[in-house]
N, C-alpha and C positions, 0 to 999 in steps of 0.2 A: 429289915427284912432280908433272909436270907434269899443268897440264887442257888438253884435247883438247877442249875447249865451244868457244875460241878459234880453234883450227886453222882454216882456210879454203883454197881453193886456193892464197893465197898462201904455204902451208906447204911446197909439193911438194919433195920432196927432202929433206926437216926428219929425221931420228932421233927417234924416239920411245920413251920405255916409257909401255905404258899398265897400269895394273893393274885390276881390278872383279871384275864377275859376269859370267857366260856368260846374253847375254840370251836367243839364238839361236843355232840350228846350220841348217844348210844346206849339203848338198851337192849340189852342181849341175854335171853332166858332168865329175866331176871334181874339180874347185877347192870348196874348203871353205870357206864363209864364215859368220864367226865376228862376231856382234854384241856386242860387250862393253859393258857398262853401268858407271857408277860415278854418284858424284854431280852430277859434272858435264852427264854425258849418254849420249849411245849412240855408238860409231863401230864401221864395219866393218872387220874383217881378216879377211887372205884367204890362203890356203896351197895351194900347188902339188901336186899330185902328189910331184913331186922333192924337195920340203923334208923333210928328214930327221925334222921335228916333226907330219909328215903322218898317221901312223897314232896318234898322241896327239891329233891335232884331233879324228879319226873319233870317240874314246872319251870326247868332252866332252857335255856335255846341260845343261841349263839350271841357273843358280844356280851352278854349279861357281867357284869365286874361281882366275882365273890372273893372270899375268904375260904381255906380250906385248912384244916389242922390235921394232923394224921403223921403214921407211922411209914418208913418207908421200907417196902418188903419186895422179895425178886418175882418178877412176871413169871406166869404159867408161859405164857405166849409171848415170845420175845419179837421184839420189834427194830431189825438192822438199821432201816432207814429213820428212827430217831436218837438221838444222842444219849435219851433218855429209856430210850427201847427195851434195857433189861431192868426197869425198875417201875416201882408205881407203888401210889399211896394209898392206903386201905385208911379212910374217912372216918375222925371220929367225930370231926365238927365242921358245922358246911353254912356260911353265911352268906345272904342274899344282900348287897352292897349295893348295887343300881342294877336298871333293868334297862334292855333295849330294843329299840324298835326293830323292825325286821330291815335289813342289812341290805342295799342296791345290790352290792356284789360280794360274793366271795371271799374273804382273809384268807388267800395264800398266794403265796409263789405262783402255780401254774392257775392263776385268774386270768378269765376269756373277757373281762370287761372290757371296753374299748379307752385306750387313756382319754380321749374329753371326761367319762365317766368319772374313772378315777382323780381325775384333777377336780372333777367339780366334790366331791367327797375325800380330798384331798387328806381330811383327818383319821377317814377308816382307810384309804393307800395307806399309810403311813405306819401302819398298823403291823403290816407284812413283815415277814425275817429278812428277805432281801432287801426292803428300804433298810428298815432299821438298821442294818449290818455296813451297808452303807454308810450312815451318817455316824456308827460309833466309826468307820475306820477314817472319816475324814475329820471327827474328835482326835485319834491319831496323828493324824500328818499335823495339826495346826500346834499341836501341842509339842512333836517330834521337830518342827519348824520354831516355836520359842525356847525348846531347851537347846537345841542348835544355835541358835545368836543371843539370847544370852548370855551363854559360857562364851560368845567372843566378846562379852561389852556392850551389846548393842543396847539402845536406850527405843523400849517401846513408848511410843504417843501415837497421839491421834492426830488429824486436821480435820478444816470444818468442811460438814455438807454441805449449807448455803456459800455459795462463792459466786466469784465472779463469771459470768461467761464468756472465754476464751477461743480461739479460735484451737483444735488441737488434732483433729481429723474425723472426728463424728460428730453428726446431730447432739445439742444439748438438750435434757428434759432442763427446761424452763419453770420457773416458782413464782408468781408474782408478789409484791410485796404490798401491805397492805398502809402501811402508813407513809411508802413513797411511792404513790400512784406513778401508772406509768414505765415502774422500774421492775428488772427481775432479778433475782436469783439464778445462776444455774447449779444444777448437782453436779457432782465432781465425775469426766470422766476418767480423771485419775489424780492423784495425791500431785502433780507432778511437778509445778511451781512450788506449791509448799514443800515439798521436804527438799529441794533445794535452797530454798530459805533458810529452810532449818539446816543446812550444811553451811550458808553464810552467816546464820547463827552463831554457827562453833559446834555444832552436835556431835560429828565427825560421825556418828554412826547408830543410824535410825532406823525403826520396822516399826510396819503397823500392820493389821490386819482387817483390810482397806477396803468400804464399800463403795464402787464405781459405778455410772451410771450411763450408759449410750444408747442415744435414740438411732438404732439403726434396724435394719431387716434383720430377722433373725433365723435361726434354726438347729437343727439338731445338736450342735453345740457350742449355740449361744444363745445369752439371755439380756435382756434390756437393762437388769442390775445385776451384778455379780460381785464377786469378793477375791481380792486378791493379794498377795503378799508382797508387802513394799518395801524395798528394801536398797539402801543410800550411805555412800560412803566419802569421804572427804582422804586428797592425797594419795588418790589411785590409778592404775591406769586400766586398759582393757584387761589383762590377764590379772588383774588383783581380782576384779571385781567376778571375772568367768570362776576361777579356782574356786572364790568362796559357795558363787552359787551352784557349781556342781558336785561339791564337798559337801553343801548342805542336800540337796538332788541323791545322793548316794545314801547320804545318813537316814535321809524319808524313808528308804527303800526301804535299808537293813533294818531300821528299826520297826517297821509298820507292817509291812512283806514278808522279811526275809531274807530277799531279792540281794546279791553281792552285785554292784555298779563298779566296770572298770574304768579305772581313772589315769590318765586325765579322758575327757570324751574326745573322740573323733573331731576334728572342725573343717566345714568346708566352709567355702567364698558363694555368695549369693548369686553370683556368675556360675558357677562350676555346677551349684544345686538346680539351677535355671536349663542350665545346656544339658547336661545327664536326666535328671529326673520332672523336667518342666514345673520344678514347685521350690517355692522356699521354706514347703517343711516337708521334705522327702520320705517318704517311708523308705525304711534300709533292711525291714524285716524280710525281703524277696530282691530277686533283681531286676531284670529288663531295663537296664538304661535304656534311655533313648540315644538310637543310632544317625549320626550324620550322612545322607545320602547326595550329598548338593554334589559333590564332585565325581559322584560317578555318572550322574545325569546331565553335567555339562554337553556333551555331545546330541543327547535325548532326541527323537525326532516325535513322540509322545506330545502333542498340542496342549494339554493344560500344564504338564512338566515346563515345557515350552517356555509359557507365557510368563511362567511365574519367577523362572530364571530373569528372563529380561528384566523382569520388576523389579531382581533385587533379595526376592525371596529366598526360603530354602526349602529343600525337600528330605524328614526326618520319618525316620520308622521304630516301632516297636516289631520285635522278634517273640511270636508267642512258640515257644518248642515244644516239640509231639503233640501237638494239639488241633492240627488243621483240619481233622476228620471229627473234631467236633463243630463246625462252624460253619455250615451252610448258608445259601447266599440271604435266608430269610434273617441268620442271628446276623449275617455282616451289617445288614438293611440297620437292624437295632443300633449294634454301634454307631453307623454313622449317624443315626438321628441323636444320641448321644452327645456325640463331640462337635454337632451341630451346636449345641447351646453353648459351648466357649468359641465360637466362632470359625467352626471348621467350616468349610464348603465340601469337602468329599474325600473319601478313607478308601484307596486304593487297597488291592490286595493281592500278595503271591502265595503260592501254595507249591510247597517243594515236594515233588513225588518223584516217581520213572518219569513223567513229564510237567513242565512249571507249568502251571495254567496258575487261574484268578483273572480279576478285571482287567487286568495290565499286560498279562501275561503277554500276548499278540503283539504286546509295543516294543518289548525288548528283545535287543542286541544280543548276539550268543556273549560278547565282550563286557556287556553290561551286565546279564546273567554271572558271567565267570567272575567279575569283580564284587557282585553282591555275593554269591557262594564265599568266595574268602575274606570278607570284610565280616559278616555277620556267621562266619562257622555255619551254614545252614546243613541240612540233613532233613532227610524225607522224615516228612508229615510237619516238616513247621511251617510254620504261617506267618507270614511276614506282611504289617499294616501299616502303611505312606500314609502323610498325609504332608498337603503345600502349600505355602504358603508365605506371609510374612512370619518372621521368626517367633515375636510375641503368643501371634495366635496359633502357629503349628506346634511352641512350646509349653503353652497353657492345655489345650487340646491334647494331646499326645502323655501328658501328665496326668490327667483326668482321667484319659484311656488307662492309664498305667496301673493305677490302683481301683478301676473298676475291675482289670481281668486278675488282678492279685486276688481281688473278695471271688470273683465268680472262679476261678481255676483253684481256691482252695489252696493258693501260695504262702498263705500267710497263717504262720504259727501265731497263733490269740495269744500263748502264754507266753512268750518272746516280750523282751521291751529292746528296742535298740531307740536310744539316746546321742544326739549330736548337738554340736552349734552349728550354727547357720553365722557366716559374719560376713564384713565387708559387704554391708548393703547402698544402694545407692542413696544420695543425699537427698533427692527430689525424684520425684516420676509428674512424668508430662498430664494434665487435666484434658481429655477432650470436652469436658462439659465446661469447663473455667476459660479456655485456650489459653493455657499457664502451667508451669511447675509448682507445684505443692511440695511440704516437705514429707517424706519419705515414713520417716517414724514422727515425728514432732519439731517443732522452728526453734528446741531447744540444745539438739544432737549437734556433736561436735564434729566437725569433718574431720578428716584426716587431714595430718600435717601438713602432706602435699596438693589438696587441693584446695586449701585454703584462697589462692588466689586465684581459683579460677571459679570462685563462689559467682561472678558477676557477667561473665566470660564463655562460661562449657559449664551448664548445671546439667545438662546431661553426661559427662563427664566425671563429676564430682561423686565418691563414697564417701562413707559418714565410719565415724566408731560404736556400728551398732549391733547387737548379736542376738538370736534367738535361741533358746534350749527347744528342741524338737524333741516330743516321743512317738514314735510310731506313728509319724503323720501330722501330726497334732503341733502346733506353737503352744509349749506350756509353760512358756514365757520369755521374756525378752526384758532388753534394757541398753544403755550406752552412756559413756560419757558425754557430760551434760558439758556446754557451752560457760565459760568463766572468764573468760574477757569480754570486756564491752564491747571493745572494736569488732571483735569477729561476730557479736552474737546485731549487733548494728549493721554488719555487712548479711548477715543470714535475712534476718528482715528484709531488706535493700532486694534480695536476690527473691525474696517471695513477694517483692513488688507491694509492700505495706508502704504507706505513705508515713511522713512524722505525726501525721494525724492517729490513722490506726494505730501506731507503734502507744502512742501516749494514750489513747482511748482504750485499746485493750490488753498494753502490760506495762503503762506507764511504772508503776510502782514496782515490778519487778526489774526493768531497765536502770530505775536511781537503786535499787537494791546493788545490781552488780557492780554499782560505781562505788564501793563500799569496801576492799578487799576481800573475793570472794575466791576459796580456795578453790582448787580444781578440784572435781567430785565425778561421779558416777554410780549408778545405780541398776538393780531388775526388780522386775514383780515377776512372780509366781501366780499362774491363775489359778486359784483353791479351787474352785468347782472345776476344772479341766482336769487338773492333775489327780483331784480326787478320782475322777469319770474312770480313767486310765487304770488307776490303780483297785477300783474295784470292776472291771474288765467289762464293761457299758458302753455304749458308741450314742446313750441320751443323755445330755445334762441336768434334763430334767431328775434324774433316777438321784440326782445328789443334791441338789437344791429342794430342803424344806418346802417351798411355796413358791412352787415356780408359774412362769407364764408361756401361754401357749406359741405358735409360732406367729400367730397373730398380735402377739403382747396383750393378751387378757387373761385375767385368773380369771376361773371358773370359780372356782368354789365361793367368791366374796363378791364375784359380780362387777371386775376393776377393769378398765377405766370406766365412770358412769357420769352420768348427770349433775350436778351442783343446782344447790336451789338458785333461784333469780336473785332472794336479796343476798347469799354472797359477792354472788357475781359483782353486784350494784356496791357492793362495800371497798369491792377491789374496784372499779369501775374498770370493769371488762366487759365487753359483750361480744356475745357469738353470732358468725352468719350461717346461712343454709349451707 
């Protein structure tokens, strides 16, 4: 079947068949005109009165699958906004192929259906130029992603779905098994024990295009299964393993985009990204660092400044410029309830004019005034937002704030990509719901050289060899050199406070693996449906996952998760409470 995307007037005269969907019907004085859709795109055909296939045009209606054959000749009426706008097919044959029922909503781009709708009719969404265009460009990337490793040697496989379950830092979806009562499956949240196997294998150099599974909260851009590229190397170090993945990161671009990525990228320290921009995946498309204020409020006689110095806290600010005359005390009210939810208590404000005023204004020092003016360059109408606290929650808060007024001030160029690493992250973060250290990225990351010994000692202390590729906010993905001595990966255990029980119960068989001669390795994944979202310019994951689930983790359209009959149940012998 030929595509019709390419026709142009240079076509006129060409024989065509076209097949699809009836996008439109239109009759006008007469002459039928028939917009037919397929993947390619839209073109019009058109039928006379006289054509004998003339009273079958009349009884078409949208979605209907035909056949069309016809001559292709130049429009009377040219149409800019189709691709196909100066051309159209004068009908010599016109077949009725299925028929369809009348349609929930709409097949186009600007569709007012509500997405539950569209998700539960997920096969006519799918329909649209914007999904479609979508899923060929993430056919793109996945295929611009295996001729990229490849041509360096890399050996694609697969690992299995059913595996073991692992402690690794999300919920496992759970499988039960039916001929060892009792026992489970879990699904993989990542390839991440096997494809270091397979480096103790001897593979040296592995990819797969990995489907993972995590029972966690979700949202706008994330999904409870997703797909990602995996990707593991044997006899490297951190900068082997960054070069390749942002070598391969630059080729997605130019190849799929257009897009030139300068290389090498930018890299900051997990610290550096934390204190400047409160996040460890910074947007760099705008600026407003976050500003340190603790030392000029040392002296403070300000009573919640006050208190919070005594505790140990700090007091940081974002600098919004020329903007303070948009922000009345009703929109401050909003922010604050904002940054309430990452654990603010209260969002101070000054406002630089002929005179400072804001909430604070009255509390400060002509000297403290003077030091804010040259510390933050201030100039009338900027708007300067405190908030205090412990460092944690005034750095998470204040980051949060940072890229809400980047969206709402119109700071941010959409068609911009800036790319960075994110590295040197710590090895563990403290549980308040455990009262423990967890590890950081996974109990398989290798520390750094030098704090290897203080794995038992200062795990607050300790960073790992671990890095994430940021675009525009986003982690679209990460990775680190994996653990290959026994001792230290028996001291990592040790330090996540696993017993030799646990240790043997759930990675026994991986522990006598590394007693085996196991090279040093290191590996990333690539999140496909992330990095697709990004590159076709979308802030939903859903817009690139085929069959996605809501933020609830239910498909619409098939009705999932549901019910199981009783004697299932009774076969697995499981049974459910209220």
């Amino acid at each position: 079947m030929e595509k019709f995307k390419t026709y142009s007037i240079k076509d006129v005269g060409k024989k065509v068949e076209i097949k699809g969907w009836v996008n439109t019907v239109r009759d006008l004085g007469g002459m039928i005109f028939i917009n037919i859709r397929n993947r390619s795109g839209i073109i019009q055909a058109v039928i006379k009165p006289e054509n004998k296939y003339y009273e079958l045009a009349e009884s078409l209606k949208s979605e209907y699958v035909v056949s069309v054959k016809g001559t292709i000749r130049e429009r009377e009426q040219k149409n800019p906004k189709m691709k196909t706008g100066d051309i159209e097919i004068d009908v010599e044959s016109l077949e009725l192929i299925n028929k369809s029922l009348d349609i929930p909503f709409q097949i186009s781009d600007n569709t007012t259906a509500l997405e539950d709708t569209r998700l539960k009719y997920r096969y006519l969404d799918l329909r649209r130029e914007s999904l479609q265009s979508n899923f060929i460009l993430r056919s793109k990337i996945m295929k611009s992603a295996r001729d990229f490793l490849n041509n360096l040697d890399f050996i694609e496989t697969d690992t299995p779905i059913l595996c073991k379950s692992t402690p690794e830092g999300a919920r496992d979806f759970l499988v039960p098994s039916r001929v060892n009562h009792g026992k489970f499956y879990a699904l993989p949240q990542s390839p991440q024990i096997y494809k270091q196997l397979l480096m103790l294998s001897g593979f040296e150099r592995y990819y797969q295009v990995a489907r993972c599974f995590r029972d966690e909260d979700l949202r706008a851009d994330r999904q409870p299964e997703f797909t990602q590229l995996d990707v593991e190397m044997s006899f490297v170090d951190e900068d082997d393993v960054m070069n390749l993945c942002e070598n391969l990161v630059a080729s997605i671009f130019k190849e799929v985009k257009g897009l030139d990525v300068k290389l090498p990228l930018m890299r900051m320290k997990y610290d550096d990204a934390i204190k400047d921009y409160g996040s460890d995946k910074p947007d760099l498309r705008f600026g407003m660092k976050i500003q340190d204020l603790t030392e000029i409020f040392k002296n403070t006689t300000f009573g919640v400044f006050k208190t919070v110095l005594s505790e140990g806290g700090v007091i940081n600010a974002l600098v919004v410029k020329n903007n303070a005359d948009k922000y009345s005390r009703k929109d401050l009210d909003k922010l604050l309830d904002y940054i309430k939810k990452y654990g603010a208590k209260g969002l101070a404000n000054i406002k630089i004019g002929e005179e400072i005023t804001g909430s604070i204004a009255t509390f400060l020092s002509e000297e403290e005034i003077k030091e804010l003016k040259e510390k933050l360059s201030l100039e009338n109408n900027d708007l300067v937002l405190i908030v205090s606290g412990d460092y944690n929650t005034v750095k998470t808060s204040l980051g949060a704030l940072r890229c809400k007024l980047g969206h709402d001030l119109n700071l941010i160029d959409k068609d911009d990509y800036k790319l960075l690493w994110v590295t040197d992250f710590p090895l563990f973060e403290w549980s308040e719901l455990e009262g423990r250290y967890l590890a950081c990225h996974h109990p398989f990351t290798m520390p750094k050289d030098e704090d290897v010994d203080k794995l038992l000692t200062d795990k607050g202390a300790c960073y790992s060899k671990a890095y994430d590729i940021v675009i525009n906010g986003y982690e679209a993905g990460g990775g680190s050199i994996r653990i290959h001595d026994p001792e230290v990966q028996k001291k990592m255990f040790e330090a996540l406070e696993l017993t030799d029980e646990d240790i043997k119960e759930k990675f026994g068989f991986f522990v006598d693996a590394l007693k085996y001669g196991c090279p040093p390795h290191g590996g990333f994944a690539i999140g496909l449906d992330r990095l697709t979202m990004l590159l076709a310019g979308t802030d939903n994951i859903r817009d690139v996952i085929a069959f996605p689930k809501t933020t609830s983790g239910q498909d619409l359209m098939c009705d999932a998760p549901n019910y199981v009959d009783d004697s299932q149940l009774e076969e697995l012998k499981i049974k459910t409470t209220e």
